[in-house]
C-alpha positions, -999 to 999 in steps of 0.1 A, spaced: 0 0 0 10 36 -12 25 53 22 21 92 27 27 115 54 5 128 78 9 162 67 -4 146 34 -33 127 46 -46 152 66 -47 175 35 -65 147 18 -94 153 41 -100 189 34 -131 193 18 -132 225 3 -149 232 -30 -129 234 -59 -110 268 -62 -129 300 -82 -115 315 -116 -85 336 -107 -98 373 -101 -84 400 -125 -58 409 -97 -46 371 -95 -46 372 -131 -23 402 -138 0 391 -109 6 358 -130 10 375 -162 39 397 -144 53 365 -129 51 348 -169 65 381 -183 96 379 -162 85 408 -137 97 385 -107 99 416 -84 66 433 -92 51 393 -92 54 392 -55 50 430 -42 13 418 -61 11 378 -51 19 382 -14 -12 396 -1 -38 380 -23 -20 343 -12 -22 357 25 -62 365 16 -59 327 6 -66 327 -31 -48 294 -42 -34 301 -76 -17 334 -54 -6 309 -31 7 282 -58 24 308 -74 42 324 -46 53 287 -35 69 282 -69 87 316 -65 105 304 -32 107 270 -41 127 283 -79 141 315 -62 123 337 -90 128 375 -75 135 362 -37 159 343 -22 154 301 -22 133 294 6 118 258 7 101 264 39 81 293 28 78 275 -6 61 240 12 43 262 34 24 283 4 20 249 -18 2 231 8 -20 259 16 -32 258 -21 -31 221 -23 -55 221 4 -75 238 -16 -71 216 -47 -46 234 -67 -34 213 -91 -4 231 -99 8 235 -61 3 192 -55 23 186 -87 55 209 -72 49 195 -38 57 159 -56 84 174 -71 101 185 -34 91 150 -20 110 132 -51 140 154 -51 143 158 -13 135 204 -15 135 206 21 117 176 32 133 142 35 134 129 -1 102 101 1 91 85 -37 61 72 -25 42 106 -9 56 125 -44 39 96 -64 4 106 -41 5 144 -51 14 135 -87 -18 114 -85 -37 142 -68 -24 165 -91 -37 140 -124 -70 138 -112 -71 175 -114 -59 170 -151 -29 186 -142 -5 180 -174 27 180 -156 16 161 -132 2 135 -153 40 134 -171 56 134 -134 33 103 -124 39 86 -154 74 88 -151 71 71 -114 55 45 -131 81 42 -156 110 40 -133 93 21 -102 92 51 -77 72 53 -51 49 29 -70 51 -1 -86 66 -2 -120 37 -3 -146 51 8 -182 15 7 -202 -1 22 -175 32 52 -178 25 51 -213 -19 59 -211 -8 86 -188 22 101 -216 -3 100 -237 -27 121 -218 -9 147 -206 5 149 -244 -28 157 -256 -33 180 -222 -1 202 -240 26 182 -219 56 191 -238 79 167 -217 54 139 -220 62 142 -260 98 137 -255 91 105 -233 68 92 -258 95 97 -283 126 87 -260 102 50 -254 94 49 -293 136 55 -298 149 26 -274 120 3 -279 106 1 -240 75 -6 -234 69 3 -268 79 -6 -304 111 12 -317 101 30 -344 126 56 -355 97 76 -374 71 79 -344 101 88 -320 109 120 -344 77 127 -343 73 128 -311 107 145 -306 101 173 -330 66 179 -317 80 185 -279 107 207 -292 82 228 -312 65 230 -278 99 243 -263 112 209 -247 153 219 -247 163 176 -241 140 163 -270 165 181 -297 192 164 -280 172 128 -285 161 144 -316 201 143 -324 206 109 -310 179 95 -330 196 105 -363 232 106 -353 240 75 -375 221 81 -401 225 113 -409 247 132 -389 241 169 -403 206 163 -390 218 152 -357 247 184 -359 216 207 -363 193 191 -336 223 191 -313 235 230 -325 197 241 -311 200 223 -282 233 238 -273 223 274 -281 197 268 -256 223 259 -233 217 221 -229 254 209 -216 253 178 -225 240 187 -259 272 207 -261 296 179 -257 273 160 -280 276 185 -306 314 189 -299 325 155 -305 304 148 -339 320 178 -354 353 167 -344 345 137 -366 332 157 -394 357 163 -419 366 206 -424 341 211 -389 361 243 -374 382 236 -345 372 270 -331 339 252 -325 346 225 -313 363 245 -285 336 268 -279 311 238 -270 335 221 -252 340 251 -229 305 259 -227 296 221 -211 328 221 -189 318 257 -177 289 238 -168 305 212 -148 305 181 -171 334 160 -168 342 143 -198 343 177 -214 366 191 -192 389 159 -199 386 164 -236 394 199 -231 425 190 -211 438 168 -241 429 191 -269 447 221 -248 477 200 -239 508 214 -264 490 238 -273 481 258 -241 498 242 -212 481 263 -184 444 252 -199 451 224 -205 461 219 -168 430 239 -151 406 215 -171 424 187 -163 423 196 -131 385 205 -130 378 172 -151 399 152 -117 382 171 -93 353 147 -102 369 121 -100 383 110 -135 407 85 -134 421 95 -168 423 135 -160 446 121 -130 466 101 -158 472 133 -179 482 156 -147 504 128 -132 522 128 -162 528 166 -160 536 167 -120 538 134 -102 532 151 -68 498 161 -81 492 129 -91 495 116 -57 479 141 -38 449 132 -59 452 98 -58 449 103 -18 419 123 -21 399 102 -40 408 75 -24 398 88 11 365 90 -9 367 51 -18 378 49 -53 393 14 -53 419 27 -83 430 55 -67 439 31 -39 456 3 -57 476 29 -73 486 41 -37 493 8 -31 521 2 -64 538 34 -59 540 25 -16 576 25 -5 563 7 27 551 -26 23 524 -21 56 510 10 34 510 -6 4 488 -34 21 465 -10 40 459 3 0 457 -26 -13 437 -44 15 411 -11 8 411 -18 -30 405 -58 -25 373 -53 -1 358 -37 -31 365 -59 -54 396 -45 -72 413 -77 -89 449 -66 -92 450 -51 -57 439 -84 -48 468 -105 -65 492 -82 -53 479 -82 -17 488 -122 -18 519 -111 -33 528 -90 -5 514 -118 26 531 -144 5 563 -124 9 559 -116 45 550 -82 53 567 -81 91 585 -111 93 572 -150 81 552 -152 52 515 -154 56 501 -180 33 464 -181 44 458 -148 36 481 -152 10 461 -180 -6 426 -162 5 432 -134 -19 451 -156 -44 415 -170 -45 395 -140 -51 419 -125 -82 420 -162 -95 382 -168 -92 379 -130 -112 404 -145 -137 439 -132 -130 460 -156 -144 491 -147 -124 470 -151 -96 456 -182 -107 493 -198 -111 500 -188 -74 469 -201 -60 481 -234 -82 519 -234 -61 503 -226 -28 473 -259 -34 506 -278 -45 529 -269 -17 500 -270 9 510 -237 14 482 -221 38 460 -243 23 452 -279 22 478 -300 1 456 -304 -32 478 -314 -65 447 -318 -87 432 -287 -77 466 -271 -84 466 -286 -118 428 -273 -123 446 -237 -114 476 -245 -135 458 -253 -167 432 -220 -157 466 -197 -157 480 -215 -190 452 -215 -207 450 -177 -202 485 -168 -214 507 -175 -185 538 -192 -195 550 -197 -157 516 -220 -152 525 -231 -185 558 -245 -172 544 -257 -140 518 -282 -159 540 -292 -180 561 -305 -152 534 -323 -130 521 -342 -163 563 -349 -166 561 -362 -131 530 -373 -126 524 -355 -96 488 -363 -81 474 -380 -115 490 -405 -140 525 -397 -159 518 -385 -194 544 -371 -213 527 -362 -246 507 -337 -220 539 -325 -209 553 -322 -244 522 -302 -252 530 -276 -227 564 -276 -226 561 -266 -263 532 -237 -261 555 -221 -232 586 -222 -257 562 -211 -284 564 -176 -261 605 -176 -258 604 -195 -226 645 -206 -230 637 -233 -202 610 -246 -219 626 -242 -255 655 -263 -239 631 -291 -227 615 -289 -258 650 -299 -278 653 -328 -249 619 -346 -262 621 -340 -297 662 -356 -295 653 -386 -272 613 -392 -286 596 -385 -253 558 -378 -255 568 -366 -294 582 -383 -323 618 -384 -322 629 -354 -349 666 -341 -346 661 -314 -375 635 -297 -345 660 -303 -314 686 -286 -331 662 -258 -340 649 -251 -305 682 -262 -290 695 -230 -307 665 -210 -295 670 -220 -258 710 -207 -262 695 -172 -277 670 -163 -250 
């Protein structure tokens, strides 16, 4: 069952008659707010929402709760929207939803914003019909229910939704819940962006990106000028792949979405900049590692190592399980690298792993310790690292930490080899030689002993030259043992 507040259900309850036609004073009020006139809005607003007319009230509550002409004030704003919700104002219940779903000064809560989206449908609210259908699209506050999301698209399309156009059009362009059908999507698309809907010329874009790019350059370009960031980056990139598309353009996009805060396009700025402008480059960069890119850390480390590891620290105070591993290689200190490391494993970091067992195998104060050793051995190996799989192998073989398991070492040995690794490669070849916990079998051996050699192994390439000259597990071929007799004496 849907759960609300109390504040909510006890604004259900309210019984009052559904509010009168705005009087003229209401009406020019709202035509100042629409024009812009955000000052002289409120000076007229302010007493006729105290007098309790609810489209004064609604309208004041969007003022604090957007900061149009006063300061931000979610307080005041909640506290003018529920007066008018209580007296049915559609408008006021469908902003109220919006400051339960995005957490405006009231604990963030899905299912009471779903309730006033609802309240605010049943009052054929259009943007409250898109912002309910949208619960039901994502599974917020409701359960997920994609027809019934689409009806209510569809309803507040024809109510003059503009946004419920672009969802119509985004579900007709990736095929949920409806067909994918590149036409209805673009119409759809184009018919939100004639209402004004800024993100449906970016899916506009998208929808014809592959296709026909120019069209997707001029959905994008409109988008852009209207100050859509991501549109900008968008726009950026396809241009860079369009052959003669001036640089200078490029740039200004760029710069327009990373003025805006987006990553990535403070990155690519930081690249495009870097020997051309080395102090740009640098301060986008750094903007671009600020949040967290691992590859705008890459770039500045290779300008100023120090950076680099200040960085590193920051982020991984903040949990970044690369950041930490990389704190953990460049550790002079074996305890610090395996505090790093340790920090990277618990999260499931693969290569921090492996070289944590590295590091107990080793012995980090004094005598090795093979249990954790073959613990994390088990975790990198079980991800697929194949060095770590050829260690878990020696430790199973040894009883090293573990139980004393030869056929589950040759289980990890054949893992590791079968993934590249020419030391496992080696090591199977040699229990099959010896027979070491299952049946001697040479021609195994020879197998092995000849993929390892295959990658310049000299060891193996010597073993090799031993079979082929004395007919072990091969035929007997003396042209070949002198061949790879000569290659084991050249490694």
């Amino acid at each position: 069952m849907m759960r609300t507040s109390s504040l909510l259900c006890s604004a259900m309850l309210l019984m009052s008659p559904a509010p009168a036609a705005p009087t003229q004073d209401v009406a020019d009020a709202v035509y100042l707010y629409k024009r812009g006139e955000f000052r002289k809005a409120f000076a007229a607003l302010k007493p006729l929402a105290a007098a309790g007319d609810p489209v004064a009230q609604a309208s004041l509550g969007r003022m604090y709760l957007q900061g149009d002409g006063v300061d931000k004030n979610y307080a005041e704003a909640l506290d003018w929207l529920q007066r008018a919700a209580a007296q049915h104002s559609a408008v006021a219940e469908n902003l109220l939803g919006t400051m339960y779903a995005e957490g405006l000064g009231v604990e963030k809560q899905a299912a009471t914003a779903a309730a006033y989206y609802q309240r605010a449908a049943e009052h054929d609210d259009p943007a409250g019909m898109n912002n309910l259908a949208a619960a039901y699209e994502a599974g917020q506050g409701l359960a997920q229910d994609l027809p019934k999301a689409i009806a209510l698209y569809r309803r507040a399309a024809a109510a003059g939704s503009p946004a419920a156009h672009r969802h119509l059009g985004q579900l007709y362009l990736s095929g949920s819940g409806l067909p994918r059908d590149l036409g209805q999507a673009r119409d759809w698309l184009q018919r939100a962006a004639a209402l004004g809907d800024v993100p449906a010329l970016y899916f506009l874009g998208k929808s014809w990106e592959a296709e026909r790019p120019e069209q997707a350059i001029a959905a994008y370009r409109r988008a852009a000028q209207s100050g859509m960031s991501l549109a900008m980056r968008e726009l950026a990139e396809l241009l860079q792949k369009t052959p003669n598309a001036p640089q200078d353009e490029v740039l200004q996009w760029l710069e327009g979405a990373a003025r805006q805060g987006d990553a990535y396009a403070q990155l690519q700025l930081g690249r495009l900049y870097a020997g051309k402008d080395a102090g740009k480059s640098r301060h986008w960069l750094q903007q671009a590692a600020a949040q967290g890119s691992m590859e705008a850390l890459l770039a500045l480390g290779a300008q100023d190592p120090a950076m680099l590891t200040q960085a590193y620290e920051k982020l991984a105070a903040q949990g970044h399980a690369d950041a930490q591993y990389n704190l953990g290689v460049s550790a002079t200190d074996p305890r610090q690298a395996r505090d790093w490391y340790l920090q990277a494993a618990r999260q499931g970091h693969v290569k921090a792993q492996s070289n944590l067992a590295a590091l107990y195998a080793r012995g980090i104060e004094g005598a090795p310790d093979y249990t954790q050793a073959a613990h994390w051995y088990r975790q990198a190996a079980e991800a697929g690292d194949m060095a770590a799989q050829n260690n878990l192998a020696a430790l199973l073989e040894n009883g090293q930490g573990v139980t004393r398991d030869v056929a589950a070492a040759r289980h990890w040995y054949q893992r590791a080899a079968e993934n590249g690794s020419v030391a496992a490669m080696m090591n199977l070849a040699t229990i099959y030689w010896q027979g070491r916990g299952t049946a001697r079998n040479e021609a195994e051996a020879a197998i092995w002993y000849r993929r390892a050699a295959e990658k310049g192994n000299a060891a193996a390439c010597a073993r090799l030259a031993y079979l082929l000259r004395e007919g072990r597990g091969v035929a007997r071929d003396l042209e070949q043992a002198k061949l790879w007799e000569s290659r084991s004496k050249a490694q």
